[in-house]
C-alpha positions as a Markdown table, in Angstrom:
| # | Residue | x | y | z |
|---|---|---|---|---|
| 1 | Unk | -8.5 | 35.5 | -2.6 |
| 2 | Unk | -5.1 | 37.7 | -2.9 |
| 3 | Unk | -2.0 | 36.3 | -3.5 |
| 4 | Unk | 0.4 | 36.4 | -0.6 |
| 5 | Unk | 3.3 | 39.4 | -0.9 |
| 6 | Unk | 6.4 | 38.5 | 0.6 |
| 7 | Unk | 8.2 | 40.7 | 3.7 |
| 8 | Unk | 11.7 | 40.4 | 2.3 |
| 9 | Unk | 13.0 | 43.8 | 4.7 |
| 10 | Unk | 15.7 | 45.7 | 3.5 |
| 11 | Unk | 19.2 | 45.7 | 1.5 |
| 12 | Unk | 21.4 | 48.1 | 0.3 |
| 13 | Unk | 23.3 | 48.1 | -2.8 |
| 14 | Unk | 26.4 | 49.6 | -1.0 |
| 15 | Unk | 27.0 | 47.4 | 1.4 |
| 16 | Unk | 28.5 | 45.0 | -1.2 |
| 17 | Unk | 30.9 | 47.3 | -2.6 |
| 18 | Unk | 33.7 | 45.7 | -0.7 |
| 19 | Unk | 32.9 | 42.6 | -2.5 |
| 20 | Unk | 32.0 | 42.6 | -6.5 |
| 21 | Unk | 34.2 | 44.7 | -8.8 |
| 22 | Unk | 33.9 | 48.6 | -9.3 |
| 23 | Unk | 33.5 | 47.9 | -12.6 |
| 24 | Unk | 30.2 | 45.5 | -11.9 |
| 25 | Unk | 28.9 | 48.3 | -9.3 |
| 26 | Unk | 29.6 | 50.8 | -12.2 |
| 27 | Unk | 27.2 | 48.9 | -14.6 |
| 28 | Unk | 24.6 | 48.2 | -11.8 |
| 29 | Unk | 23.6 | 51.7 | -11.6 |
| 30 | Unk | 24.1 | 52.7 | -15.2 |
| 31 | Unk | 21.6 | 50.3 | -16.4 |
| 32 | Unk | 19.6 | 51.2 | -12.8 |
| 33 | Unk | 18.9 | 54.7 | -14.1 |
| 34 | Unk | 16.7 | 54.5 | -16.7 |
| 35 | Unk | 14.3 | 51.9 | -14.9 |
| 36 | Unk | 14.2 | 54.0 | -12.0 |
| 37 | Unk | 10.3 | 53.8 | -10.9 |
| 38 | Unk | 9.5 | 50.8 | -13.3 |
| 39 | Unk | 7.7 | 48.1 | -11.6 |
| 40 | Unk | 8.8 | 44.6 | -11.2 |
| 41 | Unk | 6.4 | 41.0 | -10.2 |
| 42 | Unk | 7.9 | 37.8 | -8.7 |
| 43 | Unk | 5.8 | 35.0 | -8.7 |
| 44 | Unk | 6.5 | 31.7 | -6.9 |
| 45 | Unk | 5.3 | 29.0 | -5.4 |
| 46 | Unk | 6.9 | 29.3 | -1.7 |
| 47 | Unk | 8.6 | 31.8 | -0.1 |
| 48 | Unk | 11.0 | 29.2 | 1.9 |
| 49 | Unk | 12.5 | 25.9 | 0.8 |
| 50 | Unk | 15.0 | 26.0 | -2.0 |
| 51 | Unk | 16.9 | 27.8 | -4.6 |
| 52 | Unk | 14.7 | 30.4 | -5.7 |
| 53 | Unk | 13.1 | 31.5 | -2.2 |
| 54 | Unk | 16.6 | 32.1 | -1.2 |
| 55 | Unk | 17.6 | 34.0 | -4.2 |
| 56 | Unk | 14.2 | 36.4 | -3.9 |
| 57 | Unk | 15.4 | 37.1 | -0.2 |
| 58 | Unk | 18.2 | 38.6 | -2.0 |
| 59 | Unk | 17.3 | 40.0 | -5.3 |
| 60 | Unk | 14.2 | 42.0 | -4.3 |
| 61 | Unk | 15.7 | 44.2 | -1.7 |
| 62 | Unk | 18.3 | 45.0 | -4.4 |
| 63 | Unk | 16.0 | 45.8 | -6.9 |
| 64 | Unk | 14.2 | 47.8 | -4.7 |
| 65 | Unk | 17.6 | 49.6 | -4.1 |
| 66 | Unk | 18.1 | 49.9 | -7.0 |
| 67 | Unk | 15.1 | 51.9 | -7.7 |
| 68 | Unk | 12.4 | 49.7 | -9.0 |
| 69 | Unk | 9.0 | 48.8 | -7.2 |
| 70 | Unk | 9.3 | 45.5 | -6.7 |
| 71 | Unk | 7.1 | 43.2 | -5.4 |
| 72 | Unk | 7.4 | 38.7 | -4.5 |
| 73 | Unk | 3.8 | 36.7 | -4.4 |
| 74 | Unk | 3.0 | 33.7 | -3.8 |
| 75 | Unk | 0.6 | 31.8 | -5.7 |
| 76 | Unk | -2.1 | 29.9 | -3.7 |
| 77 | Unk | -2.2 | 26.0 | -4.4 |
| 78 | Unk | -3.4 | 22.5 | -2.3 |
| 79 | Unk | -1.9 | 19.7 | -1.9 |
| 80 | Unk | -3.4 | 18.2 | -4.8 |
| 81 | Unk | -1.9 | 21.2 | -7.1 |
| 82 | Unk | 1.5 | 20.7 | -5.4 |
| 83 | Unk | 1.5 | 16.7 | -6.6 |
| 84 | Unk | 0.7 | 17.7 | -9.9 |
| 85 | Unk | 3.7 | 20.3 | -10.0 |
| 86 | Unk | 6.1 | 17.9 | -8.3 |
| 87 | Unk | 5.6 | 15.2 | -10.6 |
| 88 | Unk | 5.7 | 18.1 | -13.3 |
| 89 | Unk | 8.9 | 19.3 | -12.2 |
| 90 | Unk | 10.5 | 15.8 | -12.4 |
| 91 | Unk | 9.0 | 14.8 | -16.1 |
| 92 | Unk | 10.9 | 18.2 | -16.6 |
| 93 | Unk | 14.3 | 16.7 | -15.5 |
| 94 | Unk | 13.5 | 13.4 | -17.6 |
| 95 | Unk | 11.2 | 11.2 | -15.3 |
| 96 | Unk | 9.1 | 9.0 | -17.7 |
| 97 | Unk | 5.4 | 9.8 | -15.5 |
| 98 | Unk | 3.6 | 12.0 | -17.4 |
| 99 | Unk | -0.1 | 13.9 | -16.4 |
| 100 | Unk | -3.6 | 12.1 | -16.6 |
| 101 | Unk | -6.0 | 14.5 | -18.1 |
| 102 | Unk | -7.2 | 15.1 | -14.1 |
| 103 | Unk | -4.0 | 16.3 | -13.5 |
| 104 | Unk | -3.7 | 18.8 | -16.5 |
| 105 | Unk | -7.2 | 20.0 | -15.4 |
| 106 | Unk | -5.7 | 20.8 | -11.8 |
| 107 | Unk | -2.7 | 22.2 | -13.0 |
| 108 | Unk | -5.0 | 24.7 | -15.1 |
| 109 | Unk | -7.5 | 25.6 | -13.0 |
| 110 | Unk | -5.0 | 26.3 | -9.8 |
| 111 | Unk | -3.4 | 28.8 | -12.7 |
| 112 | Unk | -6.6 | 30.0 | -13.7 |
| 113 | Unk | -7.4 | 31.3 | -9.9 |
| 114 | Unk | -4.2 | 32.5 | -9.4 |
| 115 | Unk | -4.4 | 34.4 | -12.4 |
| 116 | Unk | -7.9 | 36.0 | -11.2 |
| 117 | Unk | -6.3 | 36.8 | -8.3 |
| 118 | Unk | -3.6 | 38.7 | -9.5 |
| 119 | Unk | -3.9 | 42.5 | -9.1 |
| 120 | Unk | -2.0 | 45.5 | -10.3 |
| 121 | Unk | -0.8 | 46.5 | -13.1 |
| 122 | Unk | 3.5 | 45.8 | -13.3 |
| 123 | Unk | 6.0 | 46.7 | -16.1 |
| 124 | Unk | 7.2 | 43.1 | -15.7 |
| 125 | Unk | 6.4 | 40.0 | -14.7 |
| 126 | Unk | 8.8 | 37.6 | -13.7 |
| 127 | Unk | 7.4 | 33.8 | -13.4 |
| 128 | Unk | 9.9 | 31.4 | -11.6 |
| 129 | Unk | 9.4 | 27.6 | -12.5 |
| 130 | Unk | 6.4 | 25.6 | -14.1 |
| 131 | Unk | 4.1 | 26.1 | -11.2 |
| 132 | Unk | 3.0 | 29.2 | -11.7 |
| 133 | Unk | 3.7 | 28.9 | -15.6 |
| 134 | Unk | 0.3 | 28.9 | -16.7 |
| 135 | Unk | -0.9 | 32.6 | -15.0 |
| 136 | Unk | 0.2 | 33.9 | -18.6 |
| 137 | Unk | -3.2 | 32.9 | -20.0 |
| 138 | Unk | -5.4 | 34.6 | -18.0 |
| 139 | Unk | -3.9 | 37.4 | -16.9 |
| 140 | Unk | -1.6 | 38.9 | -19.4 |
| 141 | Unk | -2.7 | 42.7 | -18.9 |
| 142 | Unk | -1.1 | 42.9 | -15.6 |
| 143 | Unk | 2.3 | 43.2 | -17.0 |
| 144 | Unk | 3.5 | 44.7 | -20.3 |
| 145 | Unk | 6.4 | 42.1 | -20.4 |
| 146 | Unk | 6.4 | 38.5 | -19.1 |
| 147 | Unk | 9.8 | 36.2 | -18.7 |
| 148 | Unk | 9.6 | 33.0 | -17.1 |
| 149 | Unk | 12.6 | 31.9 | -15.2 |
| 150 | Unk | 13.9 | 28.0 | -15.4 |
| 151 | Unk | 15.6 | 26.8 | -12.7 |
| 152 | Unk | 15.8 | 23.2 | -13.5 |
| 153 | Unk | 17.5 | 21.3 | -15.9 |
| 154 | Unk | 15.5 | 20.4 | -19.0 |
| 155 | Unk | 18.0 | 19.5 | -21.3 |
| 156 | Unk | 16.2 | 15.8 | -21.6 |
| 157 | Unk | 12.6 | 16.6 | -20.7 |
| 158 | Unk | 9.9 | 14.3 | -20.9 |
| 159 | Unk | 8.4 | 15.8 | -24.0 |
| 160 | Unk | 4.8 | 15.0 | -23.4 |
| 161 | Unk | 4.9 | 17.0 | -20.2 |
| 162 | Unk | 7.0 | 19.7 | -21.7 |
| 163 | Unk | 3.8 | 19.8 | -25.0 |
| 164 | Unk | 1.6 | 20.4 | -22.2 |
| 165 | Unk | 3.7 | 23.4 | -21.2 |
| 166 | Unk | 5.0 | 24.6 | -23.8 |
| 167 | Unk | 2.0 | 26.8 | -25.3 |
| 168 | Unk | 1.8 | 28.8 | -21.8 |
| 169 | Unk | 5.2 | 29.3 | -21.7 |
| 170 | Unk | 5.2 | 30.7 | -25.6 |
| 171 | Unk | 3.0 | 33.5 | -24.4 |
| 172 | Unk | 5.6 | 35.0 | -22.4 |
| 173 | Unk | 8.0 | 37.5 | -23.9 |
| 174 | Unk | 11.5 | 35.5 | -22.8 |
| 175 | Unk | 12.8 | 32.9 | -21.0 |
| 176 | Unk | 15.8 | 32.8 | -18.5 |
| 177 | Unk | 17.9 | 29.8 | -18.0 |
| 178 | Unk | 21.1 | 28.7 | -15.8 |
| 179 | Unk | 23.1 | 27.1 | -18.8 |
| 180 | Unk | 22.8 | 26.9 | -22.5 |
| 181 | Unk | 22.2 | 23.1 | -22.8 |
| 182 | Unk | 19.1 | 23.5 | -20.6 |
| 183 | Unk | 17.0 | 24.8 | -23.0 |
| 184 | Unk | 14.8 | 22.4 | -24.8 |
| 185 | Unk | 14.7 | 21.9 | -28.3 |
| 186 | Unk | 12.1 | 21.5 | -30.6 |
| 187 | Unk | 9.7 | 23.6 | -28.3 |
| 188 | Unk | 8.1 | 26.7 | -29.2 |
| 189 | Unk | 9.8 | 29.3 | -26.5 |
| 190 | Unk | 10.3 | 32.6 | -26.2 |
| 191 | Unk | 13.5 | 34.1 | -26.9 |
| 192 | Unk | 15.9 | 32.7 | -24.5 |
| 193 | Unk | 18.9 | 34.1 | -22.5 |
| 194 | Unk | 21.5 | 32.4 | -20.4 |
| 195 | Unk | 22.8 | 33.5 | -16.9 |
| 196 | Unk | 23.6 | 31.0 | -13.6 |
| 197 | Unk | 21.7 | 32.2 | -10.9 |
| 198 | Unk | 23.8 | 33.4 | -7.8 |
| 199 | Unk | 24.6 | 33.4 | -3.7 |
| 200 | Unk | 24.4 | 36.2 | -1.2 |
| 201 | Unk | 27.5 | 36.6 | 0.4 |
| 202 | Unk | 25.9 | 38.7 | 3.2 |
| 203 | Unk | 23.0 | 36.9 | 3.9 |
| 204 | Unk | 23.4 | 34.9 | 7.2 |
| 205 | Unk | 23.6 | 31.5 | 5.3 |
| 206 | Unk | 26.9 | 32.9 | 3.7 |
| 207 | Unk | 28.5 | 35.3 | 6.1 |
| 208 | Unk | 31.6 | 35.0 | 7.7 |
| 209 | Unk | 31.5 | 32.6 | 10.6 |
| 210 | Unk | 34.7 | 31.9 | 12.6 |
| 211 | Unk | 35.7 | 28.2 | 13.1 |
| 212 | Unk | 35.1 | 28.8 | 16.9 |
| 213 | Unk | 31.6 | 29.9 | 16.3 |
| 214 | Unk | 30.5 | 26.6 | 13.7 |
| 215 | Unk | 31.7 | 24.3 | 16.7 |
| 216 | Unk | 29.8 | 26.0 | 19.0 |
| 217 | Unk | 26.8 | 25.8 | 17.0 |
| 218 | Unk | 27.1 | 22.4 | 15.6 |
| 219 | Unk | 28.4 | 20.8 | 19.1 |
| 220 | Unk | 24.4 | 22.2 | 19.8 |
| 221 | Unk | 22.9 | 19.2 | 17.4 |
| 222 | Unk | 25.2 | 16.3 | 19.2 |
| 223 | Unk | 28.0 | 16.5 | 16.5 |
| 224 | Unk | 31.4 | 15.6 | 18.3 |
| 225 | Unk | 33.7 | 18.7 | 17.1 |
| 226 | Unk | 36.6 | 16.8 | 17.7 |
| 227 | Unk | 36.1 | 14.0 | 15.2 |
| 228 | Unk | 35.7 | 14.9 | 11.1 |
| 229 | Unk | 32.1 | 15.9 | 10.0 |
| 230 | Unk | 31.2 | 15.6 | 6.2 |
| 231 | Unk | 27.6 | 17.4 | 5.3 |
| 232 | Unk | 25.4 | 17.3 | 2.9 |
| 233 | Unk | 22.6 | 20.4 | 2.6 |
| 234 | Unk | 19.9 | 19.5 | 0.2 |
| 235 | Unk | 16.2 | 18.9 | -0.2 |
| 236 | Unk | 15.1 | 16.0 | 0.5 |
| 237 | Unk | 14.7 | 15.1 | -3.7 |
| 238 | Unk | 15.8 | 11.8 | -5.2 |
| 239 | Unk | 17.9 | 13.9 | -7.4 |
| 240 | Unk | 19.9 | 14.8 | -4.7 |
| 241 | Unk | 20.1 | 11.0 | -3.5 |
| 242 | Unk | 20.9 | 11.5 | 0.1 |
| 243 | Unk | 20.5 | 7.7 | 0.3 |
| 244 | Unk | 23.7 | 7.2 | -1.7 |
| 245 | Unk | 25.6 | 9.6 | 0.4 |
| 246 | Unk | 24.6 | 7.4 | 3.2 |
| 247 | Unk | 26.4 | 4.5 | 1.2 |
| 248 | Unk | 29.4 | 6.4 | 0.3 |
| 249 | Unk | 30.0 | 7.6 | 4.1 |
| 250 | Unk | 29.7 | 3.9 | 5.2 |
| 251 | Unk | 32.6 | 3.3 | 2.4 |
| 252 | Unk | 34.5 | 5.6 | 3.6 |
| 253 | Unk | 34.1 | 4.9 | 7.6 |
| 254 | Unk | 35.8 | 1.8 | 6.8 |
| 255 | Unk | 39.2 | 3.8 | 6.3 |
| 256 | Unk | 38.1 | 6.4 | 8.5 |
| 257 | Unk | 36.2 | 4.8 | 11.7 |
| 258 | Unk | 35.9 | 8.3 | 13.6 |
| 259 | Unk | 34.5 | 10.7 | 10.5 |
| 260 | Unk | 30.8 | 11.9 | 11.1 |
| 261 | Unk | 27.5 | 12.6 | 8.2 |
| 262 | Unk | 25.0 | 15.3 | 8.4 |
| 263 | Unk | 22.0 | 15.5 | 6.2 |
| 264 | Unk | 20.8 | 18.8 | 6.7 |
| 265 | Unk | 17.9 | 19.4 | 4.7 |
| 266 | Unk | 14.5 | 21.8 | 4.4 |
| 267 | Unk | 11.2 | 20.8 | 3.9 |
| 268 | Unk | 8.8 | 23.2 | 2.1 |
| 269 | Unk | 4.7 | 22.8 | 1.7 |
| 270 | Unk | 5.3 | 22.8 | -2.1 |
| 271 | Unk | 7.2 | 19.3 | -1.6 |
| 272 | Unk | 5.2 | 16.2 | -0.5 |
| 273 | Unk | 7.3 | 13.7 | -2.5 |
| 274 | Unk | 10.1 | 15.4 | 0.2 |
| 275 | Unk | 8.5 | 14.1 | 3.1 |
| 276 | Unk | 8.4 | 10.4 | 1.9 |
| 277 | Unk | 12.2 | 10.7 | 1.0 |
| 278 | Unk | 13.2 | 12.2 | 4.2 |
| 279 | Unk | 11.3 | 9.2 | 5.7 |
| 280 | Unk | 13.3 | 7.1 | 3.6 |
| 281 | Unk | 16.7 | 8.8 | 4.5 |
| 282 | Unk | 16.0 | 7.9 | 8.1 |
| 283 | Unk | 15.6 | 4.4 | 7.7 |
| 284 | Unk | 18.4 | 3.9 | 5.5 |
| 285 | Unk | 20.4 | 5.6 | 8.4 |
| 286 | Unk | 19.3 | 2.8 | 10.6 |
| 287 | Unk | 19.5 | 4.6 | 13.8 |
| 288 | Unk | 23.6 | 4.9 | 13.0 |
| 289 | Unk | 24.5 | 7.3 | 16.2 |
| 290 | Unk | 27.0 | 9.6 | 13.7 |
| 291 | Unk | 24.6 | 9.9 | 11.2 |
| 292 | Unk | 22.6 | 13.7 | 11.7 |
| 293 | Unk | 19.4 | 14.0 | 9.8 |
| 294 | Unk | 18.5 | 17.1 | 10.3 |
| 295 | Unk | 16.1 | 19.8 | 8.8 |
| 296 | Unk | 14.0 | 23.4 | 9.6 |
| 297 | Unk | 12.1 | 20.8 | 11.9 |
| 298 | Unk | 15.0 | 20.4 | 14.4 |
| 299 | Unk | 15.7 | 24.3 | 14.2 |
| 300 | Unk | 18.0 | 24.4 | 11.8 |
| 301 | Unk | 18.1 | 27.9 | 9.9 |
| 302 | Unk | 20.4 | 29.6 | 7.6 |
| 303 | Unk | 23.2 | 30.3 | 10.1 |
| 304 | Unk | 22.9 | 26.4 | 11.4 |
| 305 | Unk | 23.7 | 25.7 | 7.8 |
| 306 | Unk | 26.4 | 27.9 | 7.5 |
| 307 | Unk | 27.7 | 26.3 | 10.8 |
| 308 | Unk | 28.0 | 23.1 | 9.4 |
| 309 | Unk | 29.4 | 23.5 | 6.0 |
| 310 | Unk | 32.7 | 25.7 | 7.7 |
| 311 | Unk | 32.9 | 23.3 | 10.6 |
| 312 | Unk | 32.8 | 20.3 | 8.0 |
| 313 | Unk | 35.9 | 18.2 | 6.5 |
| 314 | Unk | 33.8 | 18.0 | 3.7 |
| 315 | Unk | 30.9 | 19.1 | 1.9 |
| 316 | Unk | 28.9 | 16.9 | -0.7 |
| 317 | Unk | 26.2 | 17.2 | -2.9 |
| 318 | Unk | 25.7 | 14.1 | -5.2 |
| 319 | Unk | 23.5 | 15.0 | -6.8 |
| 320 | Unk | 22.5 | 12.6 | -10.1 |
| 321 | Unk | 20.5 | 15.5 | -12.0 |
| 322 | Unk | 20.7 | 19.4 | -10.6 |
| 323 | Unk | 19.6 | 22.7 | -12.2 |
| 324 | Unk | 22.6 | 24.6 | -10.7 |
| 325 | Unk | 23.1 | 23.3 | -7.6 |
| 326 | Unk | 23.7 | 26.5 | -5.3 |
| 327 | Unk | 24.7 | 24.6 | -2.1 |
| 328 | Unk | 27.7 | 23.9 | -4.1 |
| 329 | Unk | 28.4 | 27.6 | -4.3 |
| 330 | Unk | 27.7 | 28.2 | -0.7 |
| 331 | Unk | 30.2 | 25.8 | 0.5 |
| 332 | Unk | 33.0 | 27.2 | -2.0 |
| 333 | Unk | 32.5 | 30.2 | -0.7 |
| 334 | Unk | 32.9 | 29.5 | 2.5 |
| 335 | Unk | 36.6 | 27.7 | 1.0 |
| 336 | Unk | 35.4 | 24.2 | 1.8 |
| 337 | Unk | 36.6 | 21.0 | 0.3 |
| 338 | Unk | 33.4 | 19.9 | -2.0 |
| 339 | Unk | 32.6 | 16.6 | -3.2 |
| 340 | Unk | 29.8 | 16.4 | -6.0 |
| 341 | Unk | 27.8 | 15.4 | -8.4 |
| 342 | Unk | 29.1 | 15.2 | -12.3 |
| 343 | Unk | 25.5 | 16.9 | -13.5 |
| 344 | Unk | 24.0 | 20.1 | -14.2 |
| 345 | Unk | 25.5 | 23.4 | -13.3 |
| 346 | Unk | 28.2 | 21.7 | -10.9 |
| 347 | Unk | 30.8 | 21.4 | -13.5 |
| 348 | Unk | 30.5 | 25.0 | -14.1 |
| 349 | Unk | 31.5 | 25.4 | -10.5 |
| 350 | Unk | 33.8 | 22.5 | -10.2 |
| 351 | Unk | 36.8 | 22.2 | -11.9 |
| 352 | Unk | 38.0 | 18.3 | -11.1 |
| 353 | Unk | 41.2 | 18.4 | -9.0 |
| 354 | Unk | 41.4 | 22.2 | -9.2 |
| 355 | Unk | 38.7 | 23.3 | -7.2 |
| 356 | Unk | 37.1 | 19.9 | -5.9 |
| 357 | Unk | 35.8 | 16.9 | -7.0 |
| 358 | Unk | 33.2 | 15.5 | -9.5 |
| 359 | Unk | 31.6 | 12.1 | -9.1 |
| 360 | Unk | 29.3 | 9.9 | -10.9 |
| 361 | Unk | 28.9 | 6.9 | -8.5 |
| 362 | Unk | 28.8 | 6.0 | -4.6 |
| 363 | Unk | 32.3 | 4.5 | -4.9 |
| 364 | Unk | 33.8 | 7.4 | -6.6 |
| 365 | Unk | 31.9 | 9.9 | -4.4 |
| 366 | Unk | 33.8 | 7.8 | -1.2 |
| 367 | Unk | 37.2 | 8.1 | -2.9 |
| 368 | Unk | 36.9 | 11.4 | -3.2 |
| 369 | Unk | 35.8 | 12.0 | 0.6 |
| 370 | Unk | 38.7 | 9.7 | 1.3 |
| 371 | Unk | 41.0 | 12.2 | -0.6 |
| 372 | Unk | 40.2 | 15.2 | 1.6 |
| 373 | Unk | 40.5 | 13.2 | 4.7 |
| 374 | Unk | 43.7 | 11.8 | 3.9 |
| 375 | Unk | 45.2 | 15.3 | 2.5 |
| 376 | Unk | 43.5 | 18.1 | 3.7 |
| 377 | Unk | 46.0 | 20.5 | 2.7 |
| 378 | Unk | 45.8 | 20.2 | -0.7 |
| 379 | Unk | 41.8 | 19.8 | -0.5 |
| 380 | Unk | 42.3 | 23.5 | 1.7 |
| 381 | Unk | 44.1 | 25.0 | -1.4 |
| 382 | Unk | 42.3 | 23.4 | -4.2 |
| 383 | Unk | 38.7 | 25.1 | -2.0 |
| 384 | Unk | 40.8 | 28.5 | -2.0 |
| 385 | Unk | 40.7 | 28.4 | -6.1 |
| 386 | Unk | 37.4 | 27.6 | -5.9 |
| 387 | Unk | 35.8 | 30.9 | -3.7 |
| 388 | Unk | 37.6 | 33.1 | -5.7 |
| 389 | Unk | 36.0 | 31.4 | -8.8 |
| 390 | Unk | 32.6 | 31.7 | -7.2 |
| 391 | Unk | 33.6 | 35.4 | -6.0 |
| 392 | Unk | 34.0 | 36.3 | -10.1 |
| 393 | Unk | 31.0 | 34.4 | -11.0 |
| 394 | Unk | 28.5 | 33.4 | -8.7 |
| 395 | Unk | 27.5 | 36.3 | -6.5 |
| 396 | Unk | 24.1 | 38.4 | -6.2 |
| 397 | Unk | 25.3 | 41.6 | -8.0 |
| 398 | Unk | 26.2 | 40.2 | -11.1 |
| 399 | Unk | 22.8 | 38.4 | -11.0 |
| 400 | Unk | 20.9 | 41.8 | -10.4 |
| 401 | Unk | 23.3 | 43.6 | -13.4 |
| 402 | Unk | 21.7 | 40.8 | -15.6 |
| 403 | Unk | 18.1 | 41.4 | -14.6 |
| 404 | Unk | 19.0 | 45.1 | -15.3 |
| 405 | Unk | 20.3 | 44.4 | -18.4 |
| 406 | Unk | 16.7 | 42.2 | -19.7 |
| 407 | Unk | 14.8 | 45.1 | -18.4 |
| 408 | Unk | 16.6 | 47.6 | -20.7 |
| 409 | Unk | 16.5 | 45.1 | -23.7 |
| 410 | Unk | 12.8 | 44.0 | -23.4 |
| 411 | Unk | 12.2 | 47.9 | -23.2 |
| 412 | Unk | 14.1 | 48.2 | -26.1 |
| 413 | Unk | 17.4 | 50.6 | -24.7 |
| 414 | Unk | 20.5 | 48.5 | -26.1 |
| 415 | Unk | 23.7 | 49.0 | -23.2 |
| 416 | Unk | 26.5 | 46.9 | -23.8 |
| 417 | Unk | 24.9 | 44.5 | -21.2 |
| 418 | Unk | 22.2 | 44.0 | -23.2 |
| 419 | Unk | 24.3 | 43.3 | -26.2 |
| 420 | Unk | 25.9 | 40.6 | -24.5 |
| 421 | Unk | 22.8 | 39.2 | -23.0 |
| 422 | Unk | 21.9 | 38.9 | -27.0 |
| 423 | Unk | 24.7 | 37.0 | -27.5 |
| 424 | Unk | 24.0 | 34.6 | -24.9 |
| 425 | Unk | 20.9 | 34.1 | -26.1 |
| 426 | Unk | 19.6 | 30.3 | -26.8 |
């Protein structure tokens, strides 16, 4: 067995000139140059569905660009390894299930093939989320420096879950998470550094689309461009509680009879708990004719998604617990109204009543919806703020200048990146 490479095709650094700073494309290739030829590991569990696939679609090119060999695997896993990583991931983000010795065994012994399996020999290694957490153990000689990158939240963690972890992910050399309070405490981790992770402003999911050119596509999928659409674009997760957007829209249909929902979702193989939600989300929708639940099974691809967060009135994402919540990003870039969830990395995103809204509850969450409805001039200018906050912030070259900057630090070159990726440190 070999581990699947990823085809991610080809970027170039240049072409995003017109976008980030001089400044940031100044430090890119400073801290480029003396990791020219190094080579460079992703390892994840699926290369579509979610946060990180998106971001390696991205990232990899660029490092390539950059002048690193880079490569993106995929580890090789059942559906009984992907139950035991989905239940890990949510004792991560503080659900009370833990694993019965059975499931620790699967967890180990998935990591232990993948592991065998691994080939080549990499400068480093970088390990995204606890699936693949474990490859550490058994094959640390492949790469001379190991980082495991966090995407989730694990400020509260169920701490029998994270003891189970917590010794594999020791035995890398650091550990990369979106925000300071994420990082557990009372674990024994690696050194830990702090960066949000970022959006692609060129990809297809984030390029400019003209208004005429969302209707069009969205008219496609039965959506009546005339009338207001609000969207949500999420997994289906509980933490994302689609269900409760379903509530809040039927809130707000009572002040606004004509306004529309989409759930547009993705379903990936690494997900099963997904496909009993999404079943779920259908039956709460109760055959409502302007309720769209919608996913990669009706077609729907990056530009789809991009259709419907410019062509919508609003876009929400309530969620109750998220890592960093990237959809978030995606619609403030696009200058969308957002509605979302008072968790996670959101409130780094959203500043209340300056560049959206936060919520905690269904009722809040329909005020808010109500608010852009009823005003959507302000909700236009207060969306405004909000790209130009995600345009400093949130984009793919500042996330590649702080790769750079942990590759010159683990290899022991201090740059004045790296001196502030120290100081960030957890």
């Amino acid at each position: 067995m070999q581990l699947q490479p990823v085809n991610v095709g080809h970027k170039a650094l240049a072409d995003y000139a017109t976008i980030a700073s001089r400044g940031l494309m100044d430090q890119i290739r400073a801290l480029a140059e003396p990791l020219a030829g190094k080579r460079v590991l992703h390892l994840s569990a699926t290369a579509f569905g979610g946060g990180v696939a998106e971001i390696n679609y991205t990232l990899v090119p660029l490092m390539r660009d950059a002048g690193l060999e880079t490569d993106w695997r995929i580890i090789h896993g059942q559906d009984e390894f992907f139950d035991v990583t989905k239940t890990i991931h949510n004792a991560l983000q503080g659900a009370e299930r833990s694993l019965t010795p059975e499931q620790q065994e699967v967890f180990r012994r998935y990591n232990r093939l993948n592991a065998e399996a691994l080939e080549g020999e990499y400068d480093f290694v970088i390990v995204h989320d606890p699936q693949p957490a474990a490859v550490v153990e058994d094959a640390r000689s492949v790469g001379q420096y190991w980082i495991w990158r966090c995407h989730i939240d694990l400020s509260e963690p169920n701490r029998e879950v994270l003891d189970f972890l917590a010794p594999s992910i020791a035995r890398h050399d650091a550990a990369v998470f979106h925000r300071r309070q994420y990082v557990p405490s009372g674990a024994p981790l690696p050194p830990a550094y702090i960066w949000p992770p970022a959006i692609d402003p060129l990809a297809p999911k984030n390029m400019a689309l003209s208004a005429e050119d969302a209707s069009y596509i969205v008219d496609q999928f039965g959506i009546d461009v005339e009338r207001p659409l609000v969207t949500q674009v999420s997994r289906f997760d509980p933490w994302k509680d689609p269900i409760g957007v379903i509530d809040a829209w039927r809130l707000v249909r009572k002040r606004h009879p004509e306004v529309q929902l989409a759930l547009v979702g993705s379903m990936a193989h690494d997900d099963p708990e997904g496909w009993d939600l999404y079943t779920r989300t259908i039956e709460a929708a109760d055959g409502d004719p302007d309720i769209y639940i919608l996913s990669n099974l009706n077609n729907v691809g990056s530009v789809e998604v991009n259709a419907f967060q410019v062509h919508s009135a609003a876009v929400v994402q309530k969620s109750v617990r998220e890592g960093f919540g990237l959809t978030v990003t995606e619609a403030l870039w696009k200058g969308r109204p957002v509605v979302a969830g008072r968790v996670g990395g959101i409130v780094d995103q959203v500043q209340d009543g300056e560049t959206g809204f936060l919520v905690s509850s269904v009722e809040e969450c329909a005020d808010a919806i109500s608010a852009i409805l009823d005003d959507p001039e302000r909700a236009r200018l207060m969306a405004r703020k909000g790209k130009e906050h995600v345009r400093a912030n949130f984009l793919t070259p500042r996330l590649l200048r702080d790769w750079l900057a942990l590759f010159n630090l683990l290899a022991g070159r201090e740059t004045a990146e790296s001196k502030q990726l120290l100081a960030s440190a957890a």
